[in-house]
Structures are given as structure tokens and as C-alpha cells.
N, C-alpha and C positions, 0 to 999 in steps of 0.2 A: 504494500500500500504506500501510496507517494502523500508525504507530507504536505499539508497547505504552506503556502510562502509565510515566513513569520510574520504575526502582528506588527502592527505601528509602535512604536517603543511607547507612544503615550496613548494610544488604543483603552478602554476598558477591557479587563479579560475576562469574558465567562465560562464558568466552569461549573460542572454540575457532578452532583453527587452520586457517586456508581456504586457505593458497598457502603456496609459498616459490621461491624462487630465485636465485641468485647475486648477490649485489652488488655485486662487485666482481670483474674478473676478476683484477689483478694483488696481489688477496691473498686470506687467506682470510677471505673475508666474506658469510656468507647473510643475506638478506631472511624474515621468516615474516609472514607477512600473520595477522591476529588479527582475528575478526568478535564484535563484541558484539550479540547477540539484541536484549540488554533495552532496547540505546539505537538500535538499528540505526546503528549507527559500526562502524570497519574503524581498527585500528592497527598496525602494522610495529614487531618487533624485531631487531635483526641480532645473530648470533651468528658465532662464526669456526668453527662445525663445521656440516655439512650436516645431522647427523640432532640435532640440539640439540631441536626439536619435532616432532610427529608430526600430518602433516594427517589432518584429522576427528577428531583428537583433545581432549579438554576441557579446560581447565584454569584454575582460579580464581585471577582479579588481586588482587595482595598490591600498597598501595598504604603504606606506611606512614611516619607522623613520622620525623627525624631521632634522634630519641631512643629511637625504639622499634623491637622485634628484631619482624621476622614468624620465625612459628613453623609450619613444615612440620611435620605430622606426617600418617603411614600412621593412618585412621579408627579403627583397633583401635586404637594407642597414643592417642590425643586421648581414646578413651571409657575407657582407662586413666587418664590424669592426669584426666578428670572425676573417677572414681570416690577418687585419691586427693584430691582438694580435697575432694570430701565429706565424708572422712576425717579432713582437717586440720580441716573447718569444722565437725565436730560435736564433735572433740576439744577446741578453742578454748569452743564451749559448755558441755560438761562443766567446762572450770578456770574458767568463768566461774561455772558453779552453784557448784562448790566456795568460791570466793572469797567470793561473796555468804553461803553458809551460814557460814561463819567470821566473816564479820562481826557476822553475827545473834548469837553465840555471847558466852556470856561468857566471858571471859577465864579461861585456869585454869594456877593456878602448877604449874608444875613445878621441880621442883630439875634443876641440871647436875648432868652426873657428871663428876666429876672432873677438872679441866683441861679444862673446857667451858663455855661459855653457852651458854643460851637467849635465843632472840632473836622472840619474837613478836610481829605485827603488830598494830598497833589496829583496830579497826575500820573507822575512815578508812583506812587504808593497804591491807585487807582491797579497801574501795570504790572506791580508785583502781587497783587491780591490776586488778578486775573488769571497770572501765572500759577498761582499756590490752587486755584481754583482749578486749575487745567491738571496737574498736577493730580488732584484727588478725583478729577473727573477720569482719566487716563486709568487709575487705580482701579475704579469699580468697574471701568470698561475691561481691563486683563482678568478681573473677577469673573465678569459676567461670559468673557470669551471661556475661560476655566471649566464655569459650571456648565453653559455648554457642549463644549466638548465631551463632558461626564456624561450627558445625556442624548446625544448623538440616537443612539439605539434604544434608547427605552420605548417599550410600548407607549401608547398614546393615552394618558391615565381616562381621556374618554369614550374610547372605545374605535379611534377612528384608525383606522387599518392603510389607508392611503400612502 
């Protein structure tokens, strides 16, 4: 049998569960045997409860740095937090327009009222804000390209098969 070409190195991997059974007898410890399609490999996890995975069932290898939190989420919540990043990342663009058009602006006195200043930015300070804004908008866009790519393949949590 000829092997499929290797995965994408940033691909999700899924793997489904092909065996299980006791590992030990004098405690409690199961074997689940784990088959990868895309590499034709076979890997073993032991858990201390018997129904911890379900044979014939799917499930995608979370592999991640020490630094970094994997993030389970149900398909409908994950196309939720897309939809709020979009949200963040087009809000971040809007105070970046803002910022830029203030800069453009010329400056206009106002008086305080009473037991108050006024404190308005220059221009420069206007285009470093824009900057620091661009910056965090840039952020949640590498975010949001991220969690997409995680979800590439997921089913369509409403049932659309297209």
C-alpha cells in the first residue's frame, strides 16, 4: 500500500481511535491504540478510565509549545469567537481611521470649562496612536488567520455539507 504524501506541517491531524484494552491489570490503566490516515502511523494513549475514547471515533491531535494553551472549542462556538475577532479587527480599523483623520486636522482651540483642561494630541501623537492601533489590529488579524486555519475542515456546526 502506497503512503499518502505527508501532511502540511501546520495541517490539523486527525486520527481516530482503532483499539483499546487494559494495560494494566493491577491498576487502572487503558491502552487506546490511535491510527493516523495521513502518515499511516499507529500511536497509544493510556488513560485510567475505560471509556476515556470511543473506537471508530475521530479526533484531532492538539500538539502544542510549552507556552501555548490548545483551545477546545464545540464548531459553533470557534465560528463564534471568528465572528467576534472580526468584530475587534474592524473596530481597531475604524480608531485607526479616526486617529489618522485627527491628525490630518488642524488643530482647534477650545477653552476648558471650569476646573478642567484640555488636552489634545498633535498630530504626531495622533500618528503614533494610529500606529499602536494598527499594531493590535495586525494582532487579532494573525489571530483570527490562526483560528482559521484550525478550522479549515470542521464540519459545518449547521449542518451544511457544501
Amino acid at each position: 500500500m502506497m503512503l499518502p504524501l505527508p501532511p502540511d506541517p501546520d495541517d490539523p491531524i486527525e486520527v481516530t481511535c482503532a483499539a483499546t484494552y487494559r494495560a494494566d491489570h493491577t491498576t487502572a490503566a487503558y491502552a487506546f491504540v490511535f491510527r493516523v490516515d495521513a502518515t499511516g502511523t499507529r500511536f497509544t494513549i493510556y488513560a485510567p478510565t475505560p471509556n476515556a475514547y470511543r473506537i471508530d471515533s475521530t479526533y484531532r491531535l492538539t500538539i502544542c509549545e510549552p507556552d501555548e494553551v490548545p483551545l477546545w472549542l464545540p464548531a459553533d462556538e470557534a465560528e463564534f469567537l471568528m465572528h467576534c475577532l472580526d468584530l475587534v479587527q474592524r473596530r481597531w480599523a475604524d480608531a485607526i481611521a479616526e486617529a489618522t483623520a485627527a491628525a490630518a486636522r488642524p488643530p482647534v482651540e477650545q477653552p476648558a470649562e471650569r476646573g478642567h483642561i484640555n488636552v489634545e494630541p498633535s498630530p504626531a501623537g495622533y500618528r503614533t496612536v494610529a500606529a499602536r492601533f494598527a499594531d493590535e489590529r495586525d494582532r487579532v488579524a494573525r489571530l483570527r488567520e490562526h483560528l482559521g486555519h484550525l478550522l479549515v475542515d470542521l464540519p459545518d456546526p449547521h449542518g451544511d455539507v457544501s
